[in-house]
N, C-alpha and C positions, 0 to 999 in steps of 0.2 A: 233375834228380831227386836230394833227398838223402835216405842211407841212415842206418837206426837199428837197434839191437840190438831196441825195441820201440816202439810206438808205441799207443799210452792214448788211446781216443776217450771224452772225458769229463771233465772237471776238477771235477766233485761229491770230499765226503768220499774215495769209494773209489779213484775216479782218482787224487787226492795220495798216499792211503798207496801205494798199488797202487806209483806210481814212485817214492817213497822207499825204500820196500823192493827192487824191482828194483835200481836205480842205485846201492844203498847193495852190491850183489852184482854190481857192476860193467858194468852194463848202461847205455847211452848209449839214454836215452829220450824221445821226444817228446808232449807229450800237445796234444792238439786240443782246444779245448771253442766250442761254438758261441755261447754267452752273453759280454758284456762283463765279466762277472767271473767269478773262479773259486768255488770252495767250496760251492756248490750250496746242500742247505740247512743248509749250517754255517756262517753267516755274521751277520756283524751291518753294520749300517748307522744312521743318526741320520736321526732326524724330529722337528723342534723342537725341536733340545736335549736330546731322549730317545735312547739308543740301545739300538735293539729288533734281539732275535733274528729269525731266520727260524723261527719258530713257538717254543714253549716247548718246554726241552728238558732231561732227568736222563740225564745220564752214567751208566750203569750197568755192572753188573759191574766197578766199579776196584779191588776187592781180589785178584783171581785172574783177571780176565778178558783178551778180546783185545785191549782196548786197551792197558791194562796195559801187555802184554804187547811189544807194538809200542812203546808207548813207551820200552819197558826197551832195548828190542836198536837203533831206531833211528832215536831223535830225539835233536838235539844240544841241543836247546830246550823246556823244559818249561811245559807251562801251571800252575797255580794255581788246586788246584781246592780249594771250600769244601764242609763240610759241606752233604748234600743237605735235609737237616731229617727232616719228616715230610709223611705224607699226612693230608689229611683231607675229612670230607667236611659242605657246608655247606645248611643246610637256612634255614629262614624263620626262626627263634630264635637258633642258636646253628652254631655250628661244632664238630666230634666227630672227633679220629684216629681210620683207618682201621684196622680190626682186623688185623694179622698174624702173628696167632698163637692157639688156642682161647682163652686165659685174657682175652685183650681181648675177643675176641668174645664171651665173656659178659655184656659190661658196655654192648654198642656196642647201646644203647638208643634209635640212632635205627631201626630194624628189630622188631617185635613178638618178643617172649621166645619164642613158640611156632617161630616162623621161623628164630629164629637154632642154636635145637636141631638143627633140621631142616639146615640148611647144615651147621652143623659135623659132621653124621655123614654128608651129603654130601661134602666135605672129608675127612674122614677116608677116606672110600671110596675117594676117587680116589685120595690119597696112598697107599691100601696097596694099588691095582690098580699102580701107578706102581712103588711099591718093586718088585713081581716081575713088573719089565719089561712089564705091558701098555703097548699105543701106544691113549692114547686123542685121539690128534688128528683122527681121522675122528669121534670122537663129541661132538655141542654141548652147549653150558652149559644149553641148554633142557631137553635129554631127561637131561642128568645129574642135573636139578636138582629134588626132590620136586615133587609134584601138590599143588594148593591154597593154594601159598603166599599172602601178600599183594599187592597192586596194589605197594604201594611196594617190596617186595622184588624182585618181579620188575621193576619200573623202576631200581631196584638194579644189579640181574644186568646188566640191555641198558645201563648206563651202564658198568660196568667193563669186558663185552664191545667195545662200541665203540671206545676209547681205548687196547684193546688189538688190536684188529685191522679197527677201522675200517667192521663190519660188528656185527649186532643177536647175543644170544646164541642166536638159531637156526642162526648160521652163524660163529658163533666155537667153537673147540674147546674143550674142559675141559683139554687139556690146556697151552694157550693163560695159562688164567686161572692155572694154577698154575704158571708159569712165568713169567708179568708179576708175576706178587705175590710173587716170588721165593719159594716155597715149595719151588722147585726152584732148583737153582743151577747153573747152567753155567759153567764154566772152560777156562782155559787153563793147563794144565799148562808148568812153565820148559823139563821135558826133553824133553816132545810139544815144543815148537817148536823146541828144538835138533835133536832126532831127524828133523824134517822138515824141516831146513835146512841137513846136516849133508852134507857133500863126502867122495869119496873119496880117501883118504890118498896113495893110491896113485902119484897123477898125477904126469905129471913136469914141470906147470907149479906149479911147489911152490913161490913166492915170489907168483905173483900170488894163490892160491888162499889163502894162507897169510891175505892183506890181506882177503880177501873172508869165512874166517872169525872173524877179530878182530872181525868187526861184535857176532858173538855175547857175545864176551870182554869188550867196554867197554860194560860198563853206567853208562847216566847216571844219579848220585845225582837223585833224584827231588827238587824244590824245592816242595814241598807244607805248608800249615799245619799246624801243631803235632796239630792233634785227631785230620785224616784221616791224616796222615802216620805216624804212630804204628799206626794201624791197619795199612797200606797193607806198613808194614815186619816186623810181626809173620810169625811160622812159623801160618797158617793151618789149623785142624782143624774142616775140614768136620763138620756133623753126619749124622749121618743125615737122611733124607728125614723120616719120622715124628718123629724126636727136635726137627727143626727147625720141625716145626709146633705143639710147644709154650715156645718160646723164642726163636721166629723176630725180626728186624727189618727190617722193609720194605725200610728206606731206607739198613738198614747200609752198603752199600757203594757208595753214589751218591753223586753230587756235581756241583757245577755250577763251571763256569767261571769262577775270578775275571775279569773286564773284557767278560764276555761269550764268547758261541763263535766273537768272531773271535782269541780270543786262543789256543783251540784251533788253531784254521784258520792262525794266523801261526807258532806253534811248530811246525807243520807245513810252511809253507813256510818257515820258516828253517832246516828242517833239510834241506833237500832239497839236495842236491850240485851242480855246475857243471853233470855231463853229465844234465840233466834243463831239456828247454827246454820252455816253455809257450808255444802261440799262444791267445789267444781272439780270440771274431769270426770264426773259420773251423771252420766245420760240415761234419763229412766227409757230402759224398754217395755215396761207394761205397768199398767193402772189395773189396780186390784181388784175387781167387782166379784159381790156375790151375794144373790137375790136381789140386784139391781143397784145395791147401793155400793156406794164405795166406800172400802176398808185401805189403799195404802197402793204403795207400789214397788216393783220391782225393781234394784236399780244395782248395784256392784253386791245390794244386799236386800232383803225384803223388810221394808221400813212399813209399818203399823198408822193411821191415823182417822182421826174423826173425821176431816174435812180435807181433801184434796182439793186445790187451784193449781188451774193448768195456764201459763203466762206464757208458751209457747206459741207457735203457729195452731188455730182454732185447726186447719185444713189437716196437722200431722194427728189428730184423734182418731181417727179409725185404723192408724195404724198400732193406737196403744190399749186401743180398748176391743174385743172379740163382738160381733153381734148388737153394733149400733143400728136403729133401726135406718130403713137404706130411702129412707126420707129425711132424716137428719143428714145424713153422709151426703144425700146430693143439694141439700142446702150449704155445708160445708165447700162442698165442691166449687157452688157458686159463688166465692169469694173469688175475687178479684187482684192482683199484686201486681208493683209493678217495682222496676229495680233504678237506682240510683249511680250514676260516677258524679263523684267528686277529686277534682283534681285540686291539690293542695302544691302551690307556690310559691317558695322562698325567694327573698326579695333581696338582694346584694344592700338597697338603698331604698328611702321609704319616697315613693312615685307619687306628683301632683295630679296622675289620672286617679288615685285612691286616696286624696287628701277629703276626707268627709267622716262620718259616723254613721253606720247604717250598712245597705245592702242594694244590691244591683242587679239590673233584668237584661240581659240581649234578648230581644224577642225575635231578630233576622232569622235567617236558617241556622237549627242548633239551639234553639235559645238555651241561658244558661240564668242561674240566679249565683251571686258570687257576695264575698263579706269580706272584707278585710280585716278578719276578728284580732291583729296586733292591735288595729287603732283604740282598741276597747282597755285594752290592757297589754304595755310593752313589751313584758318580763314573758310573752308566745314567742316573741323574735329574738333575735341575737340583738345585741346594742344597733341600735342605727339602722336593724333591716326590717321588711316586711312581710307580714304572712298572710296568703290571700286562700280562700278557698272558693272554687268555681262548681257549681253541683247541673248535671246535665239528666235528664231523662235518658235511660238504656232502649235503644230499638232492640228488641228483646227477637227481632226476625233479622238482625246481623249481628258479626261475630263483635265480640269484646274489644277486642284488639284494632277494630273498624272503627269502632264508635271509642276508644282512645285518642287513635290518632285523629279522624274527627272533630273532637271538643280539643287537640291543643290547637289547630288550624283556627278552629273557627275564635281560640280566646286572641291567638296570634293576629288576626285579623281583626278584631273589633280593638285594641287597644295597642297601637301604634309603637315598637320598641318596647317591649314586656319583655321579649324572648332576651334580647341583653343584658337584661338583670335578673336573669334564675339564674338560682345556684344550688335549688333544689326542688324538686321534684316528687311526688308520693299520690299514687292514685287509690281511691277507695272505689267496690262498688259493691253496695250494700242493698237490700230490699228497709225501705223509710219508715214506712208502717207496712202494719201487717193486712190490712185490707186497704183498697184504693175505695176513695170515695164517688165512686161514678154512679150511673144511671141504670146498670144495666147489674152491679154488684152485692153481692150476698154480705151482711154482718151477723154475725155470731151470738146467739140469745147467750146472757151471763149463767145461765139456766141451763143443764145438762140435761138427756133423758135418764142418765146414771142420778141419784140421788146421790147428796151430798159431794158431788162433783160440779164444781163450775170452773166457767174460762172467766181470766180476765185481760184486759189489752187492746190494742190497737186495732184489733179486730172485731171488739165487741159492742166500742162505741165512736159514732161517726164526727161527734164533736170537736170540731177547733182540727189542730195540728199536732202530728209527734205527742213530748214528752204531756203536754196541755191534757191532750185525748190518754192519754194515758190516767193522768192524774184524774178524768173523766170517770174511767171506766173503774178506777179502783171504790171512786163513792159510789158509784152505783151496785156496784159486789155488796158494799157493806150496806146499803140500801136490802139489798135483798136476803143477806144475810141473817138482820136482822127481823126480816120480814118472816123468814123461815126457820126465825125463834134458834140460828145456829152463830149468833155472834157473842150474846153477850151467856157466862158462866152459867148463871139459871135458867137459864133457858137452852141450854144444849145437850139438845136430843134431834134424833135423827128425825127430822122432818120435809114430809113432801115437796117437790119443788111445786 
């Protein structure tokens, strides 16, 4: 049996940062992942000469956010992120940026002039219930949303609701939409994560503690292009919530990956320290409890540790733990998922229906959101071709193979002569996150009834998007972590959640 300071069932996104940030605070961690490779769905891979993401994906929140943030305090390796572009949304004629802000949406003329009155004073409402703290995440974009609008507006609505929570706007929140469309902004404050990572003085292991908070002190100069970098580096003055819905930018502070998101995924594992080993190929079948707390787990071998983090599905726990109490297990239950296709496109020749930078909504029947991530960076395609990626909501009530053929119909349809120029083909169909963020759906306390066992991940925190909510939920582990006196060296001992 060998022993670890902690041990990470999980090798997706959250599992990496999870033991960068541990081990980067002196922790000797081992992480398990059952799959042959690590990065879950942060990853890229090549199919013909193309190299395709694990679904289409916008880096969000990089000017003040968690990733940011983590990446400031501790990676030795940075990725290279580009301008994210813009949104838009593409009909039978033409293609139209997405409105985000009143003054466009005056003009966004693919929507009837009487409809889009009606939204924007929708919009406005939420935004000024929002300023004085209402929580309108129990109420959906349907009931938020006027009576009688148009067919297409409301197929409108259930397209931006889906791609933001995976479900129709009967069961996506309002407060949801204004929070994907960044109309609200969430951050990460520098002194909130000092303040929650912050040791006491006192101790009289005052040399090692000393090393464990210099992680905070050496910030790595960020190695980012000239456009986003500029931004990235400015003294940030939020506006107000109302102020920024009339001068708002979608996509201000997004950005995609130069070389793809394995080049996130590799700055991630380049920064990670000696005392962080990885096994893959070995799926833990049981977490060790005994008089409540947890000791380690069971897995090709029975591995020893102070702190277990489970970065898997919050909902697969009761199948690794005996006698969770059966009120946790049916809050487990009530998490919500829903699953993903993405059809990945190789392009003989780069197409003037994809000449832009950014990302794409069919909201008709089928809607889809699609990226053409060569434009970002060439060297995804063959010389001279291109690579698209089309991501479609799974009707999880027909077969697989229904809803394939389906999403190529409906891309072969909405863009005139496409089918001419594949030369390749590669479908994904993945679950996005691991909880959808609806009305009606359970999240996962970071907090176990097992002591010394927490979840961290896409299930635990509702914030932002993907990899963003990831990088979410990892500060709030170490929010809590240190809460319960089980982060930093002097202070680890087994304590109460």
């Amino acid at each position: 049996m060998q022993k670890y300071d902690v041990i990470i069932v999980g090798a997706g996104v959250t599992g990496l940062l999870s033991a960068l940030v541990l081990s980067k605070h002196g922790k000797k961690v081992l992480i398990l992942e059952k799959n042959k490779y690590v990065g879950g769905n942060c990853n890229s891979y090549e199919v013909d000469g193309f190299q395709v993401d694990t679904g289409p994906h916008a880096i969000t929140h990089l000017l003040e956010g968690p990733l940011k943030r983590i990446m400031e305090s501790y990676f030795d390796y940075l990725p290279v992120f580009e301008d994210y572009g813009d949104y838009f949304i593409r009909t039978h004629k033409r293609i139209v940026k997405v409105p985000s802000n009143i003054k466009e949406f005056v003009t966004f003329d693919v929507l009837p002039k009487m409809d889009r009155l009606l939204l924007s004073q929708a919009i406005t409402k939420a935004l000024t219930y929002t300023t004085f703290g209402m929580d309108l995440s129990k109420q959906s974009v349907y009931d938020f949303l006027p009576k009688n609008l148009s067919k297409d507006t409301y197929e409108f609505a259930d397209a931006i609701s889906y791609f933001l929570s995976g479900k129709d706007m009967k069961y996506t929140s309002a407060q949801r939409v204004l929070e994907g469309s960044a109309f609200l902004r969430d951050s990460v404050d520098p002194d909130q994560l000092e303040n929650i990572l912050k040791t006491d003085d006192n101790s009289s292991d005052s040399n090692e503690d000393d090393n464990e908070d210099k992680v905070l002190q050496n910030l790595i100069p960020f190695n980012l292009h000239t456009s986003l970098q500029t931004r990235l580096n400015k003294v940030s003055h939020p506006l107000t919530t109302l102020g920024r819905l009339a001068t708002n930018k979608v996509s201000y502070s997004q950005g995609y990956p130069r070389k793809g998101l394995k080049s996130l995924l590799n700055a991630i594992l380049y920064s990670l320290p000696k005392t962080v080993e990885i096994m893959v190929e070995n799926p833990v079948r049981k977490i060790l409890v005994e008089d409540g707390v947890a000791k380690g787990v069971i897995a090709d071998d029975i591995y020893l540790a102070d702190l277990v983090i489970h970065t898997g599905f919050a909902k697969d726990l009761p199948r690794l733990i005996d006698d969770l109490p059966s009120s946790y297990v049916k809050e487990l239950e009530g998490i919500v998922q829903t699953k993903s296709l993405t059809i990945w496109l190789g392009l003989d020749t780069t197409m003037e229906a994809f000449n832009y930078i950014g990302s794409e909504i069919w909201f008709k029947e089928k809607p889809y959101w699609a990226m053409p991530i060569s434009n970002y960076d060439s060297s995804l395609a063959p010389e001279g071709k291109q690579l698209v990626g089309f991501s479609f909501i799974v009707d999880q009530d027909k077969g697989e193979r229904s809803e394939i053929k389906k999403a190529y119909e409906t891309i072969y349809n909405a863009i005139p002569n496409i089918e001419d120029h594949v030369e390749m083909k590669h479908e994904q169909i993945i679950i996005p996150e691991k909880a959808a963020v609806t009305i009606n759906g359970n999240f996962a306390d970071i907090r176990t009834p097992v002591r010394n066992l927490y979840l961290a991940g896409t299930d635990t925190d509702r914030r932002s998007m993907g990899i963003t909510r990831a990088a979410y939920s990892v500060i709030e582990m170490l929010r809590i972590l240190t809460t319960d006196g089980n982060l930093h060296r002097r202070g680890e001992k087994n304590s109460s959640p």
